[in-house]
C-alpha positions as CSV (number, residue, x, y, z in Angstrom):
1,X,-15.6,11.5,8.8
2,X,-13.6,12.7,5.8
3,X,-10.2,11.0,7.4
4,X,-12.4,7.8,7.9
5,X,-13.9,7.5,4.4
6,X,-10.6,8.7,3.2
7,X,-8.1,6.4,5.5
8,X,-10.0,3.2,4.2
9,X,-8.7,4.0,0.7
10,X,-5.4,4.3,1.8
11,X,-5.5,1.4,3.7
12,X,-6.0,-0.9,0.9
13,X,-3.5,0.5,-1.3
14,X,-1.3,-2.9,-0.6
15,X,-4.0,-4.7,-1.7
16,X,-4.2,-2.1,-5.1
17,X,-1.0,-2.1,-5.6
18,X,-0.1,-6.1,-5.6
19,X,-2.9,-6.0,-8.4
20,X,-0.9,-3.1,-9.8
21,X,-3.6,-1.2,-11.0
22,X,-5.4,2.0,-9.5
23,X,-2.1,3.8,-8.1
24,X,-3.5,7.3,-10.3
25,X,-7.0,7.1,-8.3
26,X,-4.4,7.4,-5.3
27,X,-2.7,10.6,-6.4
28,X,-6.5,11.9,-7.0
29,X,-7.6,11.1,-3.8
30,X,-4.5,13.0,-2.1
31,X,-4.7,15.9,-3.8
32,X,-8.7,15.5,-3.5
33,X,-7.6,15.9,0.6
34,X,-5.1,18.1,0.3
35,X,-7.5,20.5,-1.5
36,X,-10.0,20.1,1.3
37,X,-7.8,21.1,3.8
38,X,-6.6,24.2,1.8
39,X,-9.6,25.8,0.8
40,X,-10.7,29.5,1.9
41,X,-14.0,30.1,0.2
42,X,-13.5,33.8,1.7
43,X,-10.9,34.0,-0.9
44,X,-12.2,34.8,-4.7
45,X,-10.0,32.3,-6.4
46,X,-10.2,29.3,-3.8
47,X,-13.8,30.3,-4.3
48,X,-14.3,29.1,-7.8
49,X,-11.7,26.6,-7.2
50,X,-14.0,25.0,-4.3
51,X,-16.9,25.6,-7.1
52,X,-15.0,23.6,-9.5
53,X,-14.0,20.9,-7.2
54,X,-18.3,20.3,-6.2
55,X,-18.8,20.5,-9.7
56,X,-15.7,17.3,-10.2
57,X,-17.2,15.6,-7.4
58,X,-20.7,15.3,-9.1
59,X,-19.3,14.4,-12.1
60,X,-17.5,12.0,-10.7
61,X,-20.5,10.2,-9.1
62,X,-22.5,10.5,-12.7
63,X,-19.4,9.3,-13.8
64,X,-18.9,5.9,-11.5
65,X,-22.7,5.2,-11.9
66,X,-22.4,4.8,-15.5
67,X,-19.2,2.3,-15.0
68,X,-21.6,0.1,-12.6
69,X,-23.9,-0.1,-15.9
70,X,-20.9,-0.7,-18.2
71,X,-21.7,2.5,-20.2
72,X,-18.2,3.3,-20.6
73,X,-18.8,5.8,-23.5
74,X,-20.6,7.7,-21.5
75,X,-18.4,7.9,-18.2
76,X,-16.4,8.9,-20.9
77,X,-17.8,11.8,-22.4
78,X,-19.3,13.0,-18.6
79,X,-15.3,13.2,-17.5
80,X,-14.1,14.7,-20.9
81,X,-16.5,17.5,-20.0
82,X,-15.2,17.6,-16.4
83,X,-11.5,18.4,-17.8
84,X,-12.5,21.9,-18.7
85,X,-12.7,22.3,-15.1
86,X,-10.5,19.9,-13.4
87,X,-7.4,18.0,-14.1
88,X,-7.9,14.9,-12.1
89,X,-10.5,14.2,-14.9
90,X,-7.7,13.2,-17.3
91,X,-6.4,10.0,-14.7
92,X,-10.3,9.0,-14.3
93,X,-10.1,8.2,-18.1
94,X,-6.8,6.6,-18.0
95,X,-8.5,4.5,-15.3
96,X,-11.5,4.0,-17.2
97,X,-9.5,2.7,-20.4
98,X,-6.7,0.7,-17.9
99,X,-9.4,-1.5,-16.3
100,X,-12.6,-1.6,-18.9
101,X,-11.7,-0.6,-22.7
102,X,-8.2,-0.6,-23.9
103,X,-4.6,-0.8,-22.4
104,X,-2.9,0.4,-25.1
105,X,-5.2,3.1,-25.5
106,X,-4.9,4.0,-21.5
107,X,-0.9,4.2,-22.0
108,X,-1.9,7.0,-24.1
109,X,-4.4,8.5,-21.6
110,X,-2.0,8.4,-18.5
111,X,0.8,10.0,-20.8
112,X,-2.0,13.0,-21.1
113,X,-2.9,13.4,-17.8
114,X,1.1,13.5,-16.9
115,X,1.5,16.2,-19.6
116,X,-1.9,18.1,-17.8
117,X,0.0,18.3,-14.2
118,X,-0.5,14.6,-13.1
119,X,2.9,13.8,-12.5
120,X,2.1,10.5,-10.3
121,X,0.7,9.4,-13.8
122,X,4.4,8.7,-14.7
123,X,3.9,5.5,-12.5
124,X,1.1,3.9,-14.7
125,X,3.0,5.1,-18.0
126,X,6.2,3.2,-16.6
127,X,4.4,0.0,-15.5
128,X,2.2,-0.3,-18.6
129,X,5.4,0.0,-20.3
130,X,7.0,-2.9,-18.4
131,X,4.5,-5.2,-17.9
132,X,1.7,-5.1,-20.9
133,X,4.5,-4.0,-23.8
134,X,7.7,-5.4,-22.1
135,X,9.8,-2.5,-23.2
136,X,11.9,-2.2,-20.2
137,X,14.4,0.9,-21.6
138,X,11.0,3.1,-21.4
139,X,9.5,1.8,-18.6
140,X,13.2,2.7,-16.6
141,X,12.9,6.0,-18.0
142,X,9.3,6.6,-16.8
143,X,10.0,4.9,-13.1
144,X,12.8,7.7,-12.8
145,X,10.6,10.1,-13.4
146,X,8.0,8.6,-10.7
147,X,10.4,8.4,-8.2
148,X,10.8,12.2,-8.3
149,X,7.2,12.0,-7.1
150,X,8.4,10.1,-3.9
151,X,6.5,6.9,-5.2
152,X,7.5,4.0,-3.5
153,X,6.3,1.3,-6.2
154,X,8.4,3.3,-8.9
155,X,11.1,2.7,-6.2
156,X,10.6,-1.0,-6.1
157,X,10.3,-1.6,-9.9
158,X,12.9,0.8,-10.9
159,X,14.8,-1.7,-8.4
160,X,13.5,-4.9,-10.0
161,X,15.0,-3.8,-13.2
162,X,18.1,-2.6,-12.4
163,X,18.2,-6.2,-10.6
164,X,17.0,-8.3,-13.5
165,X,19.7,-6.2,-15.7
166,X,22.4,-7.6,-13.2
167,X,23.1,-3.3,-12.0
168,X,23.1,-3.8,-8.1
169,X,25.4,-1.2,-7.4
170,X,22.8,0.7,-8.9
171,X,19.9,-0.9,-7.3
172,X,22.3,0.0,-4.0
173,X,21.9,3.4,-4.6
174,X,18.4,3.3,-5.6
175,X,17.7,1.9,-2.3
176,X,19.7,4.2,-0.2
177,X,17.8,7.1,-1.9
178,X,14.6,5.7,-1.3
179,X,15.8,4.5,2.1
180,X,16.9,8.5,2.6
181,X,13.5,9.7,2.2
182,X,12.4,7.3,4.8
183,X,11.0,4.3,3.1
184,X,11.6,1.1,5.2
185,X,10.3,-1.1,2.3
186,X,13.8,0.2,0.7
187,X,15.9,-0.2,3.6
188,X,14.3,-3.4,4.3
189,X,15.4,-4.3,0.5
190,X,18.9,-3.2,1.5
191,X,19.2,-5.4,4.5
192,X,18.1,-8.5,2.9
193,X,20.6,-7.9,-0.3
194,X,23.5,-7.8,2.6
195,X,22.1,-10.7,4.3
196,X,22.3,-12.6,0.9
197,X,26.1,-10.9,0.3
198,X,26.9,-12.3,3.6
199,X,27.8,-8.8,4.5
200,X,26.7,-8.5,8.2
201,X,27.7,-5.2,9.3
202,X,25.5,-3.6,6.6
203,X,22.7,-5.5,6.9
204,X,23.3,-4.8,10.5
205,X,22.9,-1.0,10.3
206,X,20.3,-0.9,8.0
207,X,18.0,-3.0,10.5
208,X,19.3,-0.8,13.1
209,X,18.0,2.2,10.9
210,X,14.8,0.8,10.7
211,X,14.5,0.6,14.8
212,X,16.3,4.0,15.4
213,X,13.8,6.1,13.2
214,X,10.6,7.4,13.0
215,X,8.2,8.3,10.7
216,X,9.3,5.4,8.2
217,X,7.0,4.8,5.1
218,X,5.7,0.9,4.4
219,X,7.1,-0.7,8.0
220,X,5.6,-3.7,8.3
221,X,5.3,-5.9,11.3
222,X,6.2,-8.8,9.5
223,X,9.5,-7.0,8.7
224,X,10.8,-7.7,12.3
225,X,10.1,-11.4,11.9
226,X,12.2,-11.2,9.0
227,X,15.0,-9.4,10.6
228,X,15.2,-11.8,13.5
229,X,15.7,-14.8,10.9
230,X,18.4,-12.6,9.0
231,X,20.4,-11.9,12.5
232,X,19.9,-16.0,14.0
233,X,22.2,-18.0,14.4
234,X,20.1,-21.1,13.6
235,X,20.9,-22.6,10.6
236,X,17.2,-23.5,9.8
237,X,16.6,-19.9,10.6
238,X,19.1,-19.1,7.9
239,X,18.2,-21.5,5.5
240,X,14.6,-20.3,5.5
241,X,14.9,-16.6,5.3
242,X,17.7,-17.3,2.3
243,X,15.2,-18.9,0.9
244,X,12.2,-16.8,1.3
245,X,14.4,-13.9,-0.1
246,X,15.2,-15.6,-2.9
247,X,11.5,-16.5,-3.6
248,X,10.3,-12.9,-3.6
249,X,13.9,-11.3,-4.2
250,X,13.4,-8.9,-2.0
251,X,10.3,-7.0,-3.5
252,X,7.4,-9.8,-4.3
253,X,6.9,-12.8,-5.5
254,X,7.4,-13.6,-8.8
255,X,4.8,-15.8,-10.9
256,X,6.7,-19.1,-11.6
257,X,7.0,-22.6,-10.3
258,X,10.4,-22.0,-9.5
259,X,9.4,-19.2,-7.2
260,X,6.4,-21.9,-5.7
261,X,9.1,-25.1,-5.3
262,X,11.2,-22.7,-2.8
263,X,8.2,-21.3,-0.7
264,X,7.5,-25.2,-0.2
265,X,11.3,-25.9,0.5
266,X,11.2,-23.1,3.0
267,X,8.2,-25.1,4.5
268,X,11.0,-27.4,5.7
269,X,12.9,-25.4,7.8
270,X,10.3,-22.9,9.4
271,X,6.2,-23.5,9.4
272,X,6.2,-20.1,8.7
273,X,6.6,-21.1,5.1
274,X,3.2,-21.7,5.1
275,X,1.7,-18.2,5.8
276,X,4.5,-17.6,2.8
277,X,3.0,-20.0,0.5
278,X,-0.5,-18.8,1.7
279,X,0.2,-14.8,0.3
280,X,1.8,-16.2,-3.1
281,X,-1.5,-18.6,-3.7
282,X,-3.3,-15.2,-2.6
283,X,-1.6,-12.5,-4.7
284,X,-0.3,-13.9,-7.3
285,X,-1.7,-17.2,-8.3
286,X,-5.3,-15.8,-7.2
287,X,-6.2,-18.9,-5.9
288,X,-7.7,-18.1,-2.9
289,X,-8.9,-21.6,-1.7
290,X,-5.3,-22.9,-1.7
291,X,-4.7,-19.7,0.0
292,X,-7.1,-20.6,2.1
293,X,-5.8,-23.9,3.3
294,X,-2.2,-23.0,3.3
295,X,-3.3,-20.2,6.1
296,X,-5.0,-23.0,7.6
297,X,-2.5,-24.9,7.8
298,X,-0.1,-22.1,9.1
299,X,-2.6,-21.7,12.3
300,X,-2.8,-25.2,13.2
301,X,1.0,-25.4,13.7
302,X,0.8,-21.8,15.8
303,X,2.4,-19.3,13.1
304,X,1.7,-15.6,13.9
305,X,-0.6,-13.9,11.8
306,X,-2.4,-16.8,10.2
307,X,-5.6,-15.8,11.6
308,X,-5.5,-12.6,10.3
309,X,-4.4,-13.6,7.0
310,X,-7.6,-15.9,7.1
311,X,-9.6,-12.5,8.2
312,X,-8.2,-10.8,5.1
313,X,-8.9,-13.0,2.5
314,X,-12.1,-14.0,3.8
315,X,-13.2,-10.1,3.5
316,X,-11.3,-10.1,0.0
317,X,-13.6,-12.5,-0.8
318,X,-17.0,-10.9,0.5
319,X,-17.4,-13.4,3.2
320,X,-17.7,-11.2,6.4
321,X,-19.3,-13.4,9.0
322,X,-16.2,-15.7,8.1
323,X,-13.8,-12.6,7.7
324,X,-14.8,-11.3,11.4
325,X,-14.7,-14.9,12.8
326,X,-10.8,-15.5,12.3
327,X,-10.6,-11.4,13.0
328,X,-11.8,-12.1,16.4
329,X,-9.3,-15.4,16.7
330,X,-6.5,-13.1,16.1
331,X,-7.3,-10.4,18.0
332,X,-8.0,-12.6,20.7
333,X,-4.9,-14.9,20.7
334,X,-2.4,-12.6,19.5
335,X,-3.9,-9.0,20.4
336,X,-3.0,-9.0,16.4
337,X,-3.2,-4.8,15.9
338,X,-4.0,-5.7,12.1
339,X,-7.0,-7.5,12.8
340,X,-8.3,-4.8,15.2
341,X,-8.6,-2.4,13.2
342,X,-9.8,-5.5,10.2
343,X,-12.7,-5.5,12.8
344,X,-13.2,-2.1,13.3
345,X,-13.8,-1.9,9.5
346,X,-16.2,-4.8,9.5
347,X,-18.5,-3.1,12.3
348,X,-18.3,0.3,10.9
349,X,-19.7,-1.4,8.1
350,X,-22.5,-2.2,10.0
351,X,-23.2,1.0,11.3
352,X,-22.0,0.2,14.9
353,X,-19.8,3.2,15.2
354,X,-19.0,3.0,18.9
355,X,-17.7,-0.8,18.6
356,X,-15.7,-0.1,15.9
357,X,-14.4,3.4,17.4
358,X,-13.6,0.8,20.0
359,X,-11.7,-1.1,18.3
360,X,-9.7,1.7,15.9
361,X,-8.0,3.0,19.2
362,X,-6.9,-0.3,20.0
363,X,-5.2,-0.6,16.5
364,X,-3.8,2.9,17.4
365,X,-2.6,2.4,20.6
366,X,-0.7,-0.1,19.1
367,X,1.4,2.1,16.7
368,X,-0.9,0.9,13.3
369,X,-0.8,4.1,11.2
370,X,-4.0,3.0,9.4
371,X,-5.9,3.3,13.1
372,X,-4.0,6.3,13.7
373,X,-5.3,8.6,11.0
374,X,-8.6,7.4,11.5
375,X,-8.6,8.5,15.2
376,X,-7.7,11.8,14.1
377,X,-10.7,11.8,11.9
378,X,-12.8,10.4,15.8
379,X,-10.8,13.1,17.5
380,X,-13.2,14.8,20.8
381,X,-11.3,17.9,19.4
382,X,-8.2,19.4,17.7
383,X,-6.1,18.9,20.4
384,X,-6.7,15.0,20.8
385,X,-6.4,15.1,16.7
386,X,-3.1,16.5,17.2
387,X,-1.8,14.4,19.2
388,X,-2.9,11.2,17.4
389,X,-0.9,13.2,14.5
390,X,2.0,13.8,16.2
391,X,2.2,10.1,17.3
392,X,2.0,8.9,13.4
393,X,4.9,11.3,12.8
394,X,6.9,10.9,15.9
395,X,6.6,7.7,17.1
396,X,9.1,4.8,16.4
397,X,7.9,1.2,15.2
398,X,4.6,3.4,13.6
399,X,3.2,0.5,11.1
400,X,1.7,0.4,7.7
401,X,2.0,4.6,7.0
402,X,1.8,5.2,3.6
403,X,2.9,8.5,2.0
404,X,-0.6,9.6,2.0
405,X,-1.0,9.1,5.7
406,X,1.4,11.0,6.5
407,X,0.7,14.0,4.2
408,X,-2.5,13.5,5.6
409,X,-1.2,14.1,9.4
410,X,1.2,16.5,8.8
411,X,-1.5,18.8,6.7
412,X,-4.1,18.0,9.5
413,X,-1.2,19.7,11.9
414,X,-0.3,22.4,9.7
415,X,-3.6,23.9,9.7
416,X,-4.4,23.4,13.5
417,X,-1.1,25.2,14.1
């Protein structure tokens, strides 16, 4: 059960990160699992490590509880105490002062937790940095640091900088170093800056990479869709995709009108557009019922993944009856892996365990990383675990792994050795 409770975390981490807040509760949360896999209460010192964990993880729930009430001075004061005995205390405060009290304050408070063995922390300093004080020198400096953590969001806007500053042979490298510890999202980046270049052998062989690897971090499906645009020779095909990169520059969209007029140009050339305009109305305009009908929209003229986007934002939005209506459309017309394991999540919620059981090893079967690790958590035995381990690391085309996923799979092989 832990991978399960765990795993649903993770899997929302897209949906954390394009509100670009939480990532610190992330590093917690792996180091929370990594530390349950480790322990050996046999041994002394793991033994009053475990004791100090229990005693963080009580804390932790005295400490949520008084955030539900909005007693933020005394979530305070309950994690302050929890310090003496465990670091990830310092990044609960951070949290606490990034989403309820003070910004300012919390740039402060993730600097400490960094300085306390946090190093993930770096991320928040860097991005506090860039977007709340716009002091871009610092957040650079802080993003490099992140990136020696193997955080792919430093990676990205590290990248964004280095491309607003006009340094792409920078942001080249950047990529390829990112795209060297195998994160697709980065290699992805590379292949749509060589499209734009015109430079089709290297966009060529960094698509190729993409197929020929495996265990790749952030490979989306919708990656291959935008591959097969890049490589067409249509000249619709082309005109979209140019202008879909351009729109998000490669990374996500930006918040402007400019960035909303060429989503709706794109419309023009590919109805796919609208499944575009659909996840800028959703993540960054926040304006879900636009959002809504631009999905809407999308599925009436037959564009891939509409339903599930409808699913999604549905179940972003609390309505489940609605959310598992368009999850069933999807999985039903397009055996859509993403909405699978959407389902699974909805009927776990209800407590029916087998159905969504069920459902998570279809997602699995299909190569979705997020189904993966949580069939390792179902696993009959260790044996079965492994090999749903071994698929998430081996396999080629695996979707959606995060970092954490895979530390997660390779610890859960490590100790079943």
């Amino acid at each position: 059960m832990i991978f399960y409770i765990i795993y649903m975390y993770i899997y929302h981490i897209k949906i954390i990160m394009r509100e670009k807040i939480g990532l610190a509760v992330l590093a917690v949360i792996i180091m929370m699992v990594i530390f349950y896999f480790n322990r050996n209460i046999d041994n002394p010192e793991e033994a009053v490590i475990a004791k100090n964990a229990e005693r963080y993880e009580k804390a932790k729930m005295e400490f949520d509880e008084y955030i539900k009430k909005g007693n933020y001075k005394r979530a305070e004061e309950v994690m302050n105490e929890a310090k003496k005995y465990d670091f990830r205390a310092y990044v609960d405060i951070a949290v606490l002062y990034y989403d309820y009290i003070d910004k300012e304050q919390a740039l402060e408070k993730y600097k400490e937790a960094y300085e306390n063995g946090n190093t993930p922390s770096s991320f928040m300093v860097g991005y506090i940095f860039e977007k709340e004080k716009k002091d871009y020198k610092e957040a650079e400096k802080w993003y490099k640091i992140a990136t020696s953590s193997d955080i792919l969001e430093a990676y990205v806007l590290l990248g964004n900088i280095y491309k607003m500053n006009g340094k792409i042979d920078e942001l080249k490298k950047l990529c390829e170093e990112g795209a060297n510890k195998k994160f697709a999202f980065m290699m992805y980046r590379l292949a749509g800056i060589y499209f734009r270049e015109n430079n089709i052998e290297e966009m060529n062989y960094w698509i190729e990479r993409i197929d020929k690897e495996s265990g790749l971090i952030g490979f989306y499906g919708n990656m291959k869709t935008k591959f097969e645009y890049m490589k067409s020779n249509n000249e619709n095909n082309k005109k979209y995709i140019k202008l879909i990169l351009e729109a998000n520059e490669e990374t996500g969209y930006v918040d402007s009108e400019e960035t909303k007029e060429k989503l709706k140009k794109a419309i023009k050339y590919n109805n796919d557009g609208y499944l575009e305009l659909g996840h800028f109305y959703n993540s960054v305009e926040k304006n879900f019922e636009k959002a809504k009908e631009a999905y809407k929209i999308a599925y009436e003229k037959g564009v891939k993944g509409s339903a599930f986007a409808l699913g999604e934002i549905y179940y972003e939005t609390g309505d489940y009856k609605e959310s598992e209506k368009w999850y069933q459309i999807s999985v039903k017309k397009e055996n859509n892996k993403n909405a699978q394991f959407g389902l699974a999540r909805l009927l776990s919620n209800e407590g029916k365990e087998e159905e969504a059981h069920y459902w998570y090893q279809k997602s699995a079967e299909q190569n979705l990383a997020p189904g993966m690790i949580v069939m390792i958590g179902y696993r009959k035995n260790i044996e079965e675990g492994k090999m749903w381990a071994n698929k998430v690391l081996t396999e080629k085309g695996v979707e959606d792994l995060t970092p954490e996923g895979k530390k997660l799979a390779q610890k859960f092989l490590e100790i079943n050795k």
